[in-house]
C-alpha positions, 0 to 999 in steps of 0.5 A, spaced: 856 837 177 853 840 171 859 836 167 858 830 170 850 829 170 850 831 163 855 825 162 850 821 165 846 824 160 849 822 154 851 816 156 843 813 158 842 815 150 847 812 148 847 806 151 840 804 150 839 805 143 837 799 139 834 797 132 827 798 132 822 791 130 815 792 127 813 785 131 806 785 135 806 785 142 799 781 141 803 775 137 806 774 143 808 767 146 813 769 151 812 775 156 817 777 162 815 781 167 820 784 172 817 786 179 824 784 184 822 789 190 818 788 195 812 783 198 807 788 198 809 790 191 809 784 188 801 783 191 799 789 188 802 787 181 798 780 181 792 783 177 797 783 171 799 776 171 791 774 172 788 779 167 793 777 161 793 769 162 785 770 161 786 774 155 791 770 152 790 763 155 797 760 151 801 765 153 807 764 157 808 768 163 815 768 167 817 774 173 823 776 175 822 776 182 827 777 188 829 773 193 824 776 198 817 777 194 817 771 190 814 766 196 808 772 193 806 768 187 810 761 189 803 758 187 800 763 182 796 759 177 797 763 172 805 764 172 809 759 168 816 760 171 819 765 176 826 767 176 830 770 182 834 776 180 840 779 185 841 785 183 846 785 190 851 779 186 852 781 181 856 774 178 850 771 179 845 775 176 849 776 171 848 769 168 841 769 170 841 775 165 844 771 160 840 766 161 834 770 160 836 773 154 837 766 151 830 765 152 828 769 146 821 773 150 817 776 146 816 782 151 818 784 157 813 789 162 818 793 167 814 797 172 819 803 175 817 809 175 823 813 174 830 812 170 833 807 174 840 804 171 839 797 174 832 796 170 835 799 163 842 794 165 837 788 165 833 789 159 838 790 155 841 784 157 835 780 156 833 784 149 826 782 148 823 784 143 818 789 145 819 793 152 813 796 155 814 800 161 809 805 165 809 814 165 818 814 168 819 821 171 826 824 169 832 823 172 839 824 171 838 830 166 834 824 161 826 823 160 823 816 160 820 817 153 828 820 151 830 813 152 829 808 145 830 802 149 823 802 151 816 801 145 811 803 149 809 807 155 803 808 159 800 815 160 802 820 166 797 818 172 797 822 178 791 821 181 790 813 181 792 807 185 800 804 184 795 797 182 791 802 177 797 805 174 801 797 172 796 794 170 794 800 165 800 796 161 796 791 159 793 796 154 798 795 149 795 788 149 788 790 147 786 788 154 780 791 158 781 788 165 776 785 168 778 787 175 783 790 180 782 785 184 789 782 187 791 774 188 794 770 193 794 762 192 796 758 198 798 752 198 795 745 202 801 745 207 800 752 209 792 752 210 792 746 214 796 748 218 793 754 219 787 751 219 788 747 224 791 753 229 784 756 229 780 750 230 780 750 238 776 757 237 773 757 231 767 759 234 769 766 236 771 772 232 777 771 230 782 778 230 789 778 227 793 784 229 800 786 225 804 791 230 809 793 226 809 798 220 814 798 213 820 802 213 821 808 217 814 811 219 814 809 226 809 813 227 804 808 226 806 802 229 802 799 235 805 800 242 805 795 248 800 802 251 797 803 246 796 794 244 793 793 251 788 800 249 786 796 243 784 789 246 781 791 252 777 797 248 775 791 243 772 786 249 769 791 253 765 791 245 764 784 244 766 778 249 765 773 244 772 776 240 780 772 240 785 776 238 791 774 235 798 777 234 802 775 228 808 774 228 815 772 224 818 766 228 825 770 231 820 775 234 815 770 237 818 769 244 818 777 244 811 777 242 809 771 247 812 775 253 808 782 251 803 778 251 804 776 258 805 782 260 799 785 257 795 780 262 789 778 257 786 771 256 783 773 251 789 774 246 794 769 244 801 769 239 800 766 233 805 760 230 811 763 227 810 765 220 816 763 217 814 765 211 810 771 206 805 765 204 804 762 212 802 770 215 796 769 208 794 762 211 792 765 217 790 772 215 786 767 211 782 764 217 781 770 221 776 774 220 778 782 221 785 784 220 788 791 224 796 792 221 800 799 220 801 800 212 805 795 210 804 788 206 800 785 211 794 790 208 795 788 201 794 781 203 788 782 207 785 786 201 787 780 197 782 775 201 777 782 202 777 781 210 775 787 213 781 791 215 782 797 219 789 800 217 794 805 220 796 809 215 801 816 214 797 822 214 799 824 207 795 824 200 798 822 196 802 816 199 795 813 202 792 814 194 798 809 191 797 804 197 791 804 200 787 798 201 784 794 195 778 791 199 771 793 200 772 793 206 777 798 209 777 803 214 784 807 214 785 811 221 792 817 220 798 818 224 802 824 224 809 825 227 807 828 232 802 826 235 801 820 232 794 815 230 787 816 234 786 810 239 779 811 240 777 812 233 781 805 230 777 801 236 771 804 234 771 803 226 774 796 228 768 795 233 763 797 227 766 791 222 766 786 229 758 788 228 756 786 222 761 781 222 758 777 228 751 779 225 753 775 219 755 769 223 
């Protein structure tokens, strides 16, 4: 075992040597970002994108996205070209890599937080001139900082924010951002049809809830007993209130039937979101968001609704993904007993106040 993981070693050394350049980064013309993981991942990243476009206006900025959170920044005015990377497939992804490499970037910014094989394997195919990446943690026998592949690497940050922590790369660039503030751009398409779906009650309160969470943590999803408790809790504090329940389009004819079983006129399905930027579009009209932890959060963030969050009860978790909004409230759930009920109703029915004091 010892034999084989400093093999691992020796060959991560090896492999990711290279001839050192004395090129400035702040020369740059052409700058790749690889972000291929998930939706809300991708949304905490966009300040990158903004915040280096408006110091370097000429700048070109390209990202090399996955099939599942490129619809994130479909729209991004601040993005010139978005590549999709398959890292599953790897004829096609190979080609891809070789395509990149012939595009010459200047700089490639990776934003792994630990030595991971794929990463090192796609930017030493692309071979930019400069690599910056943030503070790696050890893996396989090897520190981040023992690998001459990379140029720059942020400090070691355990007390801030996922958001904070990757946008601390543009400081290679002499960039002081101006705002943490995440971006969603949506298109014509996608906001008229929401707009229209809100229309017939545009002058009630309008309450979006997500019930499912990311992965596994199911300890903060909303149930159907704990849905009905949630709705009736919000109505009895407020009538003037429509709550809708978004839902993806292979689970609309579920969430019509809990619905219906739930017997309450006052809460409807929305239209299938078929996609990232169609849930923003409508998250976009509603006026208070109540979602587990997963992106639906972060695109609340993004428009700055008050959103009231279920979250796992641990620190360090809710200190990397907490809500990027001024408008926040987070309830906690633990395995075993779960998230207080009464306690989200009543931190969501505070925000319904001043909501229906501002209107």
């Amino acid at each position: 075992m010892k034999n084989k993981k400093f093999i691992k070693a020796y060959l991560l050394r090896l492999l990711t040597q290279k001839k050192q350049s004395t090129f400035d980064i702040k020369s740059s013309k052409k700058v790749l970002i690889l972000k291929y993981d998930r939706i809300g991942d991708m949304i905490v990243t966009t300040p990158i994108f903004r915040e280096l476009k408006q110091a370097y206006p000429d700048i070109s900025i390209s990202v090399l996205a996955s099939d599942e959170n490129k619809s994130v920044i479909k729209y991004n005015p601040f993005i010139d070209k978005i590549y999709t990377n398959y890292k599953n497939n790897l004829l096609i992804d190979l080609k891809k890599l070789l395509f990149l490499r012939m595009q010459k970037f200047d700089v490639c910014i990776e934003l792994e937080h630990s030595v991971i094989p794929h990463a090192l394997f796609r930017l030493k195919i692309i071979n930019p001139k400069k690599i910056i990446s943030i503070y790696k943690d050890g893996r396989y026998g090897v520190n981040g900082s023992e690998l001459k592949l990379y140029d720059f690497f942020t400090n070691r940050d355990k007390e801030n924010h996922f958001g904070k922590m990757w946008l601390d790369t543009l400081m290679f660039f002499d960039i002081n951002p101006r705002s943490n503030a995440y971006d969603f751009f949506i298109g014509d398409i996608e906001r008229n049809r929401a707009t229209l779906f809100v229309k017939s009650f545009d002058k009630k309160i309008k309450i979006g809830i997500n019930l499912e969470g990311s992965g596994r943590k199911v300890e903060t999803f909303i149930y159907k007993n704990e849905l009905k408790k949630i709705c009736v809790g919000l109505h009895n504090n407020l009538k003037n209130i429509i709550i809708v329940i978004i839902s993806r389009p292979e689970f609309l004819i579920e969430k019509k039937q809990l619905i219906s079983e739930l017997g309450l006129d006052f809460v409807i399905p929305s239209y299938g979101t078929n996609s990232i930027i169609d849930a923003a579009a409508l998250i976009e009209q509603l006026d208070l968001i109540i979602s587990p932890d997963t992106s639906i959060v972060h695109i609340a963030s993004a428009f700055d609704k008050p959103i009231v969050s279920i979250h796992e009860n641990d620190k360090d978790s809710f200190r990397l993904w907490a809500p990027n909004s001024s408008k926040s409230k987070t309830i906690f759930a633990s395995k075993n007993s779960g998230y207080s009920v009464d306690e989200l109703v009543k931190s969501s029915s505070e925000f319904l106040k001043q909501i229906e004091t501002d209107k």
